[in-house]
TIPA-766462 format. One record per residue (C-alpha): residue in one letter; x, y, z. Coordinates in steps of 0.5 Angstrom, whole numbers, plus 500, padded with zeros to 3 digits. Example, Ala and Ser with C-alpha at 12.3 -4.5 7.8 and 13.67 -1.06 7.14 Angstrom:
BEGIN
a525491516;s527498514;
END
This chain:
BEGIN
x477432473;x484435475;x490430476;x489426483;x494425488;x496419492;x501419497;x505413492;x506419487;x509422494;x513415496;x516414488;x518421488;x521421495;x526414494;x527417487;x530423490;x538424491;x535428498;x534425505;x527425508;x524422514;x519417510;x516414515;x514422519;x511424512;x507418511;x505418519;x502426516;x499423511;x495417516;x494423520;x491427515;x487422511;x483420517;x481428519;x479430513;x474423512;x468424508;x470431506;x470434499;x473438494;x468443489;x471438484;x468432487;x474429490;x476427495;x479433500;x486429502;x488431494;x489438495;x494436502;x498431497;x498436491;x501441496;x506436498;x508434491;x509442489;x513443495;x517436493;x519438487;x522445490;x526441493;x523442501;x525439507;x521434511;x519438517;x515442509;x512435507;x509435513;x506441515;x504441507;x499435509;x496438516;x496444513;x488445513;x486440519;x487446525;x482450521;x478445518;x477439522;x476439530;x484438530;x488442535;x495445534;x497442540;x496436537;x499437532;x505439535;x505433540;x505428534;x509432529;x514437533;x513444535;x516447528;x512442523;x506446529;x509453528;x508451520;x501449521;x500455525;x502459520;x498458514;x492457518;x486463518;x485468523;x479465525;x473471524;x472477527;x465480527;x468487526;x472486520;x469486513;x472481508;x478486505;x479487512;x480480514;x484478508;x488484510;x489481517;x490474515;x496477510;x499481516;x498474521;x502470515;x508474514;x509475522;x510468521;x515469515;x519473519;x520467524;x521461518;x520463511;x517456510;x510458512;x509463505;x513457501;x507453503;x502458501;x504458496;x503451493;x497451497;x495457493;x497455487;x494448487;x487452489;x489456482;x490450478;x483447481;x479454482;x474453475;x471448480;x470454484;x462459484;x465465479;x464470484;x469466488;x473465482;x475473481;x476475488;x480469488;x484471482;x485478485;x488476491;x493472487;x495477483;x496483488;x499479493;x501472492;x504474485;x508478488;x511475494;x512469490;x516475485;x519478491;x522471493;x524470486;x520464485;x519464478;x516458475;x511460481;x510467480;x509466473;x504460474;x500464478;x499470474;x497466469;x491462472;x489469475;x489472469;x485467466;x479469471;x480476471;x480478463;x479471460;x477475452;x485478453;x487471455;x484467449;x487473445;x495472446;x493464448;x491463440;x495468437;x501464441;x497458438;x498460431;x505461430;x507455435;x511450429;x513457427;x516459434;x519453435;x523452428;x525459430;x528457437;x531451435;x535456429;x538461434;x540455440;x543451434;x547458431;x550459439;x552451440;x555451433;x559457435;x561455441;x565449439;x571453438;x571456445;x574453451;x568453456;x569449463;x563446461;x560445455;x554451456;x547449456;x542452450;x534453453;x529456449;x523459451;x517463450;x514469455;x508467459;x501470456;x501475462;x508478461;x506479453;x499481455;x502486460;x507489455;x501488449;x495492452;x498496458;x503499454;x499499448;x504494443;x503490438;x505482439;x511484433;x513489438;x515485444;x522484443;x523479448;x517475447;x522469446;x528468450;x534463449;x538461456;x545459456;x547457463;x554457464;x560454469;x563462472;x562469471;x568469467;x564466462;x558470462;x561475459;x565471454;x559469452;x556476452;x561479447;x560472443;x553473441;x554481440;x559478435;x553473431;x547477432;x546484432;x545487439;x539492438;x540499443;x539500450;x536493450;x542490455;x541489462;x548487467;x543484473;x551481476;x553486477;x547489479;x543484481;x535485484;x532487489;x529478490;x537477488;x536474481;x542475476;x543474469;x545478463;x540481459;x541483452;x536482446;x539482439;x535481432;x537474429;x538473421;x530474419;x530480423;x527478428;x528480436;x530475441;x532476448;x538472451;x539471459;x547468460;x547465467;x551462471;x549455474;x548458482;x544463479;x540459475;x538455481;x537462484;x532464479;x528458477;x527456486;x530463489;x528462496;x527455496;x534454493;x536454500;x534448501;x533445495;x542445494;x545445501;x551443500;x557449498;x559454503;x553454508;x556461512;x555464505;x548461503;x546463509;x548470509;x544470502;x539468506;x538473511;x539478504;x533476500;x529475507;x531483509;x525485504;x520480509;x523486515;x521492512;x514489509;x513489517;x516494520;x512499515;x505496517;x507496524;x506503524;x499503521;x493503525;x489500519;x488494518;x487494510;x494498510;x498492509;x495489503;x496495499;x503495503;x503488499;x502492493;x507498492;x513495496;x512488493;x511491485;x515487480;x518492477;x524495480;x529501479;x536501480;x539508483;x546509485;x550512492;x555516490;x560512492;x557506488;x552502492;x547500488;x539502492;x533498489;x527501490;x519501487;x518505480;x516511481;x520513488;x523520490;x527522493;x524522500;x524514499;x531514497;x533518503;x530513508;x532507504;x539509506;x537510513;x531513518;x536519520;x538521514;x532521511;x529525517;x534530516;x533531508;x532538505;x535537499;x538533492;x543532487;x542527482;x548527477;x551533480;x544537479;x540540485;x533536484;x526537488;x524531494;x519529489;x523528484;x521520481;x528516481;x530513475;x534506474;x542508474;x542515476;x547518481;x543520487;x547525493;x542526499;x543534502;x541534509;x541539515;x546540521;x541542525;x540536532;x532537531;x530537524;x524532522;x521531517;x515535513;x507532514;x507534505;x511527505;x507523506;x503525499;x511525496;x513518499;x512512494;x514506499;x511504505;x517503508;x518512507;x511513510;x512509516;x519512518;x516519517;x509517521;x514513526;x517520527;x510524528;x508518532;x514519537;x515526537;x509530536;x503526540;x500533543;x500536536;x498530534;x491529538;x491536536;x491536529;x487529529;x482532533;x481538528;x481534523;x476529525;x471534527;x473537520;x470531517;x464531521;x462537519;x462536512;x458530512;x453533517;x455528523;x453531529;x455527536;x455530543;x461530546;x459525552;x456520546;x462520541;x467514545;x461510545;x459512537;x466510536;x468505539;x468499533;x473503530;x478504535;x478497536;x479496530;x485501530;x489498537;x486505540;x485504547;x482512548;x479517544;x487521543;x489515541;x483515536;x486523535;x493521535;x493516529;x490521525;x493526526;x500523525;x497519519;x496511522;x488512520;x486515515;x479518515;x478517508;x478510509;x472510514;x469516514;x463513509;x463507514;x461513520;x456516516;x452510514;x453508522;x450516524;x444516519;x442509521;x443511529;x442518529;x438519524;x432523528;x437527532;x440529525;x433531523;x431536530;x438539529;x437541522;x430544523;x433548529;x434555528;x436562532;x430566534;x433573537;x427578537;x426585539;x428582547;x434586550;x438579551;x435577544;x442581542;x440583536;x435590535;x430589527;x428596525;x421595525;x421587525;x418584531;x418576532;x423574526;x428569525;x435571525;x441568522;x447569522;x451569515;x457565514;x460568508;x462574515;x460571521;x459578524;x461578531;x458583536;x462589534;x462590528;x458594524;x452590522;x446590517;x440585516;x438582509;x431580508;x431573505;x425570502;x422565508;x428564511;x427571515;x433576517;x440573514;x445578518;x452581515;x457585517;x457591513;x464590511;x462584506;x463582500;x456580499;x454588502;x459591498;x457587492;x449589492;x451597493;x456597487;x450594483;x446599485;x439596484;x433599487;x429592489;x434589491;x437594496;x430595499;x432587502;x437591505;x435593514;x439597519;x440592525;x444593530;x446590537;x444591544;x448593550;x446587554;x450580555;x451577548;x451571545;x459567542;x458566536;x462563531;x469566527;x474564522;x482566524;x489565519;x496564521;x501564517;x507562519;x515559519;x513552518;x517547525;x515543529;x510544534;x507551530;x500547530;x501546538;x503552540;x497556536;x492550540;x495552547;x494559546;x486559544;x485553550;x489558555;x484564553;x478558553;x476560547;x473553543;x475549536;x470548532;x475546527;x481546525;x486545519;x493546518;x497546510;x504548506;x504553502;x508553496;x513559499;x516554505;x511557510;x504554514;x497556514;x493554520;x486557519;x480555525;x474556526;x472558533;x466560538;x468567541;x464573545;x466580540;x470583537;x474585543;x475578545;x477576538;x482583538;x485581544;x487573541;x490576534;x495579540;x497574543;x497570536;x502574534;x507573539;x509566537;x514564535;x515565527;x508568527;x508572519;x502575520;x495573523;x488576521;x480574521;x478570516;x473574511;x471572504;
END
């Protein structure tokens, strides 16, 4: 059984506390608590009450307010009891009400699955950390006491659990600079998901424990007895301390290292009184170790994107093995050791000052939701949780020395937007160190990066971008910009892109069906209108390789009969002057109309007799033809039939046309406006860069003949920055 707490462990605490809390509302809480969860249990067995306690003491020992106690023991009773938030707030006030709030559960939407709602409920919490950062505080300790007690938990529930935890809880903890917290969590999430890897590193670290400590004790005992000779302010604190089994895990069988091959595996902390000293006590340690090279990391002058600071620098000790050293002051080390909660936990000092910080380290929590803003996918936001929070953060510089911190593996583009949205709207080029570099350039910490943009007032950004980008916060200023500026061309390209995936996936829908078979999704997606539906498409908002599998299992199972007829229908023109096709000597035969050339009545046509599939008719110009005369072979040209077309009505039929052209904004819509001002169909439609600068847009269209068709190319080539526009052939 795990250790129960008891609101005389939260009462003994509090009074031994130098902090002032409101005692008599936290117990109140408590009584309130206690009484709604009566006769409720936890898997363990326990009493449900233990886990708000639990809560409430991990968020004690951070050092929170007494609004924070508070809400920590209520924190459940909205969702799991009959308890109302109005309640709550007449009782208890509105922040402790708005805390509650905050990390209560969406209540289930029968549309969503379960990454969706898990999706939505981490959108839900972070607009609440927006508003009091407070809330994800308490999420925390909540999850963290849930990790603590998850072996109690089914195993299938464990895993999801764990997963969730290291992809997103972790890495707001880290964000927040929490790392205790942070370190804990991974921990006991790694323990579910690889638990052979975790007993591994946990025995290896077992074995070598006295061995370890003896090693610790040496190095802190060398440092003091150098620094008895200096002039410290204050004597230094000397900590000793060993990574956590995730972070050698990481290091061990991601980067495929041995356990000896970890320099950094043991760490000694010396906490001093000013920045000064920090450096003093650098050059100290370089002078009693030996510094190993390319291993020193000044994050003071460069602090991280979560505002840790230290000094970093590994040295190899006297029995040649390597240690890590951390020189810190003691306001960093608050920092480091409670990062956001350090707000709360020491208020006293420059209260203008710490709240600046503040609003520094929150300026992360804006963008997150700024990004996810954009996206009309509601599963977004957890993969926005998993790039834009990773751990692991390069540091890039601006020519006139500011420092940009960004995920590993950002380009310039991310760069550019970091800086600022007009910047990187206007981007087309890079130097980095003086030397031009592509937009996909992957950044590297301590580069110079200058950014080269355009004068001209209407410059946007390219749609390849959005493959270029790494971060969230670039993807959602680029679709942003679409979004905005582009809506026609967006519904355009949306809808071709759509009808495109349709016919892939043999999804056919009538036209006066299609809201009704969509319907789910745009609700799904905030869309009140099929070119809503188009548009989030077309500028990136909704991806169709999200849902595209989810639309087909829905066709099959709705449409399924439908799907089959169609399939099973074929053209029949016959000998019948409006058939629009004369057979040499055939009468009654199935005709298609080959897609390799789509002829089109005109052209100069011949039939191919396939085996039961009847007449297949091709353009003499085909490869295929052209093919079968260069081999010359007897039986197979004897397959080969005149046909020809009749003088009456004929029937559209189906052709494929390119354009090249200057890529710029606005080409796709033009191109559409001129084929639905000759009122000829799309079947379908797409549009790409090429590698030279220009675009190709390349449709599928319904047309009458060959004049008709003549007479489209024209007016195509009169757009402007048109190169050249032909009928598509294989």
């Amino acid at each position: 059984m795990t250790e129960e707490y008891t609101i005389d462990m939260i009462i003994q605490k509090i009074l031994a506390d130098d902090k002032q809390y409101d005692l008599s509302k936290i117990i109140a809480s408590y009584e309130f608590a206690a009484k709604a969860h009566e006769g409720q249990t936890r898997s363990s067995g326990q009493p449900y009450i233990i886990h708000p306690l639990a809560v409430a003491y991990i968020l004690l020992e951070l050092g929170m307010d007494t609004d924070t106690i508070c809400s920590a023991m209520l924190h459940d009773v909205v969702e799991d009891t009959p308890v109302t938030l109005d309640e709550v707030k007449r009782l208890f006030g509105q922040d402790v009400a708005m805390l509650v709030d905050g990390v209560t559960k969406l209540n289930k939407v029968p549309i969503f699955n379960r990454e969706e709602q898990q999706a939505d409920n981490v959108r839900k919490m972070l607009l609440a950390m927006s508003q009091d950062i407070r809330v994800i505080i308490i999420k925390l300790a909540d999850r963290l006491h849930n990790m603590r007690t998850l072996k109690f938990r089914p195993g299938v529930k464990q895993r999801n659990t764990a997963h969730e935890t290291m992809n997103i809880y972790a890495p707001i903890a880290h964000r927040l600079g929490m790392r205790g917290i942070k370190e804990e969590l991974e921990d006991l999430a790694f323990h579910y998901l690889d638990p052979f890897a975790y007993s591994e590193i946990e025995h290896i670290l077992e074995l070598k424990k006295n061995e370890r400590e003896e090693f610790i004790t040496s190095i802190k005992e060398t440092i003091a007895s150098r620094f008895r000779d200096q002039d410290f302010a204050e004597t230094p604190q000397i900590d000793g301390r060993v990574k956590s089994i995730y972070s050698i895990y990481k290091k061990m069988f991601v980067s495929h290292k041995t356990i000896e091959e970890i320099y950094d595996k043991y760490a000694v902390r010396i906490i001093v009184s000013n920045v000064g000293e920090c450096y003093n006590v650098l050059g100290l340690v370089h002078d009693m170790f030996r510094p190993i090279p390319n291993r020193f990391k000044d994050y003071i002058s460069t602090p991280k994107a979560n505002m840790y600071q230290s000094l970093h620098t590994t040295v190899l000790g006297k029995e040649g093995i390597p240690f890590e050293i951390q020189i810190r002051t003691w306001e960093m080390h608050a920092t480091a050791e409670y990062g956001i909660a350090a707000h709360w936990k020491y208020k006293e000092g420059n209260s203008q000052q710490k709240s600046d910080k503040l609003d520094q380290r929150l300026a992360w929590i804006r963008q997150v939701i700024e990004a996810q803003q954009t996206s009309d996918d509601v599963e977004e936001i957890v993969r926005i949780i998993k790039n834009d929070l990773a751990p692991e953060d390069i540091t890039v510089m601006t020519p006139k020395g500011d420092s940009i911190s960004l995920p590993v593996d950002s380009t310039i583009i991310d760069y550019a937007y970091r800086i600022h949205t007009q910047i990187g709207h206007k981007t087309v080029g890079a130097k980095i160190d003086g030397k031009l570099v592509p937009l996909d350039y992957k950044l590297k910490t301590g580069e110079i990066c200058e950014i080269i943009t355009s004068n001209e007032p209407d410059k946007g950004p390219n749609r390849s971008w959005l493959g270029i980008a790494k971060t969230n916060e670039a993807k959602s200023k680029i679709r942003s910009w679409f979004k905005k500026e582009c809506r026609e061309e967006n519904i355009v390209t949306g809808k071709a892109e759509l009808e495109k995936s349709f016919k892939h996936f043999r999804i056919r829908i009538p036209d006066d069906k299609l809201g009704e078979f969509l319907a789910d999704d745009l609700k799904r997606h905030n869309c009140n209108t099929l070119d809503d539906f188009y548009a989030s498409i077309g500028y990136g908002g909704v991806l169709l390789s999200k849902i595209i599998a989810r639309l087909k299992d829905k066709y099959v199972k709705n449409y399924q009969e439908q799907e089959e007829e169609q399939e099973t229908a074929v053209i029949r023109p016959v000998i019948k002057p409006t058939s629009g096709i004369v057979l040499d000597k055939i009468d009654d035969c199935t005709v298609k109309f080959s897609q390799c050339c789509n002829p089109l009545p005109g052209d100069e046509i011949v039939g191919f007799i396939t085996r039961g599939h009847g007449i297949s008719v091709h353009t003499t110009s085909c490869t295929n033809y052209k093919a079968a005369v260069r081999r010359n072979n007897p039986e197979e040209l004897a397959r080969w039939m005149d046909v020809q077309w009749t003088d009456t009505e004929q029937r559209k039929l189906q052709t494929s046309i390119e354009v090249i052209a200057t890529d710029r904004v606005g080409l796709v819509f033009d191109i559409s406006g001129v084929l639905m001002e000759a009122r000829i169909p799309i079947v379908h439609s797409s549009s790409r860069n090429l590698k030279n600068g220009n675009a190709l847009f390349e449709a599928t269209i319904t047309i009458a003949g060959t004049d008709q068709l003549k007479n489209l190319l024209e007016r195509l080539r009169r757009i402007k920055g048109v190169i050249s526009v032909e009928r598509a052939r294989v």
